[in-house]
C-alpha positions in Angstrom: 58.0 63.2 166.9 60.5 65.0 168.8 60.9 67.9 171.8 60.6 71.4 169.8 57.7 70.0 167.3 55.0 71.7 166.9 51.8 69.8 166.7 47.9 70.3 166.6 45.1 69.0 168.9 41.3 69.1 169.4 40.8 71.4 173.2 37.3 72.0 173.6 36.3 71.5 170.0 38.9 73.3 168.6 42.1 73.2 166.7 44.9 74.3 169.5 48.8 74.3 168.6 51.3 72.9 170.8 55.3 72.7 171.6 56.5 69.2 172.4 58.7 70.2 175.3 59.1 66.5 177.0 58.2 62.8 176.8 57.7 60.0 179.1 56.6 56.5 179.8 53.5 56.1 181.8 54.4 53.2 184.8 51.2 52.0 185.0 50.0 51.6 181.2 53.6 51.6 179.6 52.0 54.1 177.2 54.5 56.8 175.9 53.6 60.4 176.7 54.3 63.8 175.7 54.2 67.1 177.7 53.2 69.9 175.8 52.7 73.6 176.2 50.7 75.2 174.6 50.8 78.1 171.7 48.6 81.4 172.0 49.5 83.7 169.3 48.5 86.5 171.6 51.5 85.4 173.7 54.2 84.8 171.0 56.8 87.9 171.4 60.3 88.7 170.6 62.9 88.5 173.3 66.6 89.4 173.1 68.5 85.4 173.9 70.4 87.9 177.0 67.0 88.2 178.5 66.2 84.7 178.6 67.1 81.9 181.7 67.2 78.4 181.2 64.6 76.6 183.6 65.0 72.7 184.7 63.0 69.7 183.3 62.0 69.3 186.7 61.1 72.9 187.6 59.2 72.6 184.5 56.8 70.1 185.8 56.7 71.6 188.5 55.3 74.4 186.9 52.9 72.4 184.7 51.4 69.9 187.7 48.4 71.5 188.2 47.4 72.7 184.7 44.7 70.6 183.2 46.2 69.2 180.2 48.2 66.6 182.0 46.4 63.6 183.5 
């Protein structure tokens, strides 16, 4: 598995798609994690590339750090 895969798992019963956008190594349990966003076809659209700004991996979790599909 690598960043950009998309992948499948059970939320709340349900098959949901995700993008792998990140791993990392839990301290505590050694366990290798990923961080995943997930895909809503009702929010898939077409952008020109001109449009789009890079963000950083650490903005990124930023933005993630309260959502309920981390632990």
């Amino acid at each position: 598995m690598k960043i950009g895969d998309i992948v499948t798992r059970k939320v709340a019963g349900e098959e949901a798609q995700f993008c792998v956008i990140g791993f990392y190594t839990d301290q505590q349990t050694g366990q290798k994690v990923a961080i995943v966003a997930m895909l809503d076809p009702n929010f898939v659209v077409q952008v020109s590339v001109q449009e789009l700004a890079p963000v950083t991996f650490k903005d990124l979790i930023a933005l993630t750090a309260n959502s309920f599909f981390m632990h």
